[in-house]
Every structure is written in C-alpha cells, then in structure tokens.
C-alpha positions as CSV (number, residue, x, y, z in Angstrom):
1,X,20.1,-9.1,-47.6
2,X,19.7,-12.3,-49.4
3,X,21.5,-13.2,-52.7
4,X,18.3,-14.5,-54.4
5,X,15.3,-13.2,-54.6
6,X,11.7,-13.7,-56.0
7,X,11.1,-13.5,-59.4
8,X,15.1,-13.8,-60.2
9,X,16.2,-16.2,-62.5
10,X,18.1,-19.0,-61.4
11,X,19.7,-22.6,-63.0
12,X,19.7,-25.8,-61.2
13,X,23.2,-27.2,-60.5
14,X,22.5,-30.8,-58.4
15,X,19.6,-33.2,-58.5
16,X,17.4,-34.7,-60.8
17,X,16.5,-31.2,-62.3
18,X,20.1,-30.5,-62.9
19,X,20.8,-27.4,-65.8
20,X,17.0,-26.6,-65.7
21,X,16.8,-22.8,-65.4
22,X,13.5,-21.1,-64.1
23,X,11.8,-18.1,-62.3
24,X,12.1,-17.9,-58.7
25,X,8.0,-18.4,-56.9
26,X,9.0,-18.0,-53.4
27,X,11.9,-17.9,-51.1
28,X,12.4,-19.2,-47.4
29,X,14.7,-17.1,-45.9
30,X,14.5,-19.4,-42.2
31,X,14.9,-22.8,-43.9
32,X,17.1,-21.7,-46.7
33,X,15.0,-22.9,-49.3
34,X,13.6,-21.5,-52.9
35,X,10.9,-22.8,-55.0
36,X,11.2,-22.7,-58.5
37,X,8.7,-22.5,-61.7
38,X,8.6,-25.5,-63.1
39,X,11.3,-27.5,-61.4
40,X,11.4,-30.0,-58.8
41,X,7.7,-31.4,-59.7
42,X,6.0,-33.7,-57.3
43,X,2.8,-35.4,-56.9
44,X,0.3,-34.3,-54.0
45,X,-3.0,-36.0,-53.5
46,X,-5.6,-33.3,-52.4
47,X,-9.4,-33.6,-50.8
48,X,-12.2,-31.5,-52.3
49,X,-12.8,-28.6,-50.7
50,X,-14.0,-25.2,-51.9
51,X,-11.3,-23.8,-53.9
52,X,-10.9,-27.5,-55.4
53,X,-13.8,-29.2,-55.6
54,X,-13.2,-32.3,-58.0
55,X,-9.6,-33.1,-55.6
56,X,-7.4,-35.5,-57.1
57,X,-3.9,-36.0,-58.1
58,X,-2.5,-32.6,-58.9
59,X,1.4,-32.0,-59.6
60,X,3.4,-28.7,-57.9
61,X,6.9,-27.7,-57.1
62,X,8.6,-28.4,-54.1
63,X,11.2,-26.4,-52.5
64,X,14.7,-27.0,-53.4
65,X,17.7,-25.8,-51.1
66,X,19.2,-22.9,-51.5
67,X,22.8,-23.8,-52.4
68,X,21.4,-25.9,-55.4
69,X,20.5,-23.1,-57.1
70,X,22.7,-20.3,-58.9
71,X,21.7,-17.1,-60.4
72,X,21.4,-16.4,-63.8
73,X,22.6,-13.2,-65.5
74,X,22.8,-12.3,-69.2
75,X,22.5,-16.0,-70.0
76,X,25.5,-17.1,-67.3
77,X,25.3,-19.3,-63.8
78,X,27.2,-16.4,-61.8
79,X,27.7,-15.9,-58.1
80,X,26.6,-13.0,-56.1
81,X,28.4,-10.9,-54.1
82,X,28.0,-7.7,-52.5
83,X,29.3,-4.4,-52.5
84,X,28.1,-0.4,-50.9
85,X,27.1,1.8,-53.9
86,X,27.0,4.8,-52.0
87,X,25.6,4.4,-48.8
88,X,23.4,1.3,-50.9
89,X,24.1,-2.2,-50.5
90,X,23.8,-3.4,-53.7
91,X,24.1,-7.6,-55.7
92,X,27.0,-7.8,-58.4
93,X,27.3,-10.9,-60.8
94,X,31.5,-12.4,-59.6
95,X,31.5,-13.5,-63.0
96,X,31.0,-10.3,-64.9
97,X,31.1,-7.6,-62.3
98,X,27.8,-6.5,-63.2
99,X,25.2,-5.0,-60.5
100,X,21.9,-6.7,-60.2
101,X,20.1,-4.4,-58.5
C-alpha cells in the first residue's frame, strides 16, 4: 500500500514549486515519483503527428519525487501512517488522527 495516491491532494515542500498544493495525475510506484496538476512545469518541443498536428512548443508537468511531496488533509501538510481497521488496512493523517480512506 502506498501513502499517496491518484487524485489525492498533496503540497510541495522543496524545489522551485515549493508550498504549491495540487491534485495528484499519476504515481510511479517503481521510481518513486508523482506528477502533479500544475506544478513542476517544463517545456517539451513535439513533432506533428496525428493527435498534434501543428507540433510546437507545448508546456507539461514533470514528475517530482515522492518525498517532496506531503499530503494534504482538511487544509494541513500531514503525514501518513497506517493502521488495521478490522481486518482493513487503512491511511490516517499523524497530524490529526484522521482516516483517509
């Protein structure tokens, strides 16, 4: 189990998008990365092709690394833990004790 997930919100704690918060696109469990809406922009030059015809200079995110990023719950950067609800393993906020899911 994984302590973010897609669509979560998270804030940015390090880099140049530092305090930014945003929703979670995508997550890369193997590399330990996460890609977030709106943050960590870059410039990518693409050919035409199909989908694109016109190509051009277009502007996406980039990953980040996992560890930059912290989850945001009721408005608060919180870490994540886990605890057995049950027989369910289940994501609490350490700051407020609250379960996420």
């Amino acid at each position: 189990m994984q302590k973010i997930k897609k669509d979560d919100t998270v804030k940015i704690i390090t880099g140049k998008d530092k305090d930014k918060t945003g929703k979670v696109l995508s997550v890369d469990v193997k590399k330990n990365k996460v890609t977030v809406e709106g943050c960590n922009m870059i410039t990518k030059h693409v050919k035409p092709n199909a989908a694109n015809q016109q190509g051009g200079i277009i502007h996406v995110e980039a990953p980040l690394d996992l560890s930059n990023v912290m989850l945001v719950v009721d408005g608060k950067a919180t870490r994540v833990g886990f605890k057995t609800e049950g027989d369910k393993k289940v994501r609490f906020a350490k700051a407020t004790g609250k379960t996420i899911d």
